[in-house]
N, C-alpha and C positions, 0 to 999 in steps of 0.2 A: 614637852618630852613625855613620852609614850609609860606607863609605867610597870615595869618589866613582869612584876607579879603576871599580872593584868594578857601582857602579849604572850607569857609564856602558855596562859590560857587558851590562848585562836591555836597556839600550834598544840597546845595537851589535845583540844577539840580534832581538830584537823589530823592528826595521828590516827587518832581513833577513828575516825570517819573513815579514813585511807585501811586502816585494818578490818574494819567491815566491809567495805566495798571489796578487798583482794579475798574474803572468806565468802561473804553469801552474795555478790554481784545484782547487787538492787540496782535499783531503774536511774542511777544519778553515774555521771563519771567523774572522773579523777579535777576535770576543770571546773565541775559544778563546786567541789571542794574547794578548790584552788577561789573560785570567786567568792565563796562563803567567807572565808579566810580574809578575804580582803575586803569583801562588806565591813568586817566586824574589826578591822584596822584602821579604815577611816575610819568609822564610827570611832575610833579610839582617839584617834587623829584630832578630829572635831569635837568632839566631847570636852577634851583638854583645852581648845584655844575658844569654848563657850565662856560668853562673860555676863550670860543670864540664864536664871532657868527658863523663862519662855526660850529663848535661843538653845537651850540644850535638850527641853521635850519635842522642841522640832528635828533637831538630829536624830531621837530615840526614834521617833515617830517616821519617819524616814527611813532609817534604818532596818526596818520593822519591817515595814511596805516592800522594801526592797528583797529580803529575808522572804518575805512571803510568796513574790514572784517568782523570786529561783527555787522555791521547795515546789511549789507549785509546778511549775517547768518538770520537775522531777518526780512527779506525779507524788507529791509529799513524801517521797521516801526517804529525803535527805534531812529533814529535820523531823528525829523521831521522840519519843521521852526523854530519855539520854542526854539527846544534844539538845531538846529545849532546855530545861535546865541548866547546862553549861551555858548557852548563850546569853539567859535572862540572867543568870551570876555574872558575867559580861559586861553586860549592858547596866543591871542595877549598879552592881559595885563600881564601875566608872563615873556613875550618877553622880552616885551618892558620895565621892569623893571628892566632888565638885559645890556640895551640898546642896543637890536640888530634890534630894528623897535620901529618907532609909533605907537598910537593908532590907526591911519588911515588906516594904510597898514595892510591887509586879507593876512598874512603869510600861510594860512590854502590852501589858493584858488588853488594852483597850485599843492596840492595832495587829495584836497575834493569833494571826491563821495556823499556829500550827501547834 
């Protein structure tokens, strides 16, 4: 089960994305958001039904790669400071809820393009 804190984050994320896109219209559309969002729900998805940390740094790590292809695709305009931040809060605090890291440690850093 998803943990709601946690999801209400992809759509705080996702809002926000949507509200820059409709003010300064950067190089990403409304479905690059829309797949952002659901990267980072599976990853939510999976994360939760992980029953090791090697099986859960491979989701992170995955998730990352994936994260990095659609920004990329969007000539990096869709993950900006901002929203890396929100993301790696994301992705750590799922982690680490799981106990495979602290809040401290940037599990993101050693496959994040952006």
């Amino acid at each position: 089960m998803e943990n709601k804190n946690t999801t209400n984050s992809v759509d705080i994320l996702k809002n926000q994305m949507f509200a820059y896109q409709k003010e300064f219209h950067p190089s990403y559309s409304k479905e690059d958001v829309v797949t952002c969002g659901d990267i980072l729900n599976l990853y939510l998805a999976e994360i939760e039904k992980s029953a090791s940390k090697e099986e859960g740094m491979k989701i992170v790590k995955s998730t990352i790669e994936k994260l990095n292809i659609l920004n990329e695709k969007c000539e990096g305009s869709l993950i900006e400071t901002i929203e890396r931040e929100q993301i790696c809060e994301i992705v750590i605090n799922a982690s680490a809820k799981k106990g495979y890291n602290t809040m401290e440690e940037d599990i993101t850093e050693a496959w994040r393009e952006w």
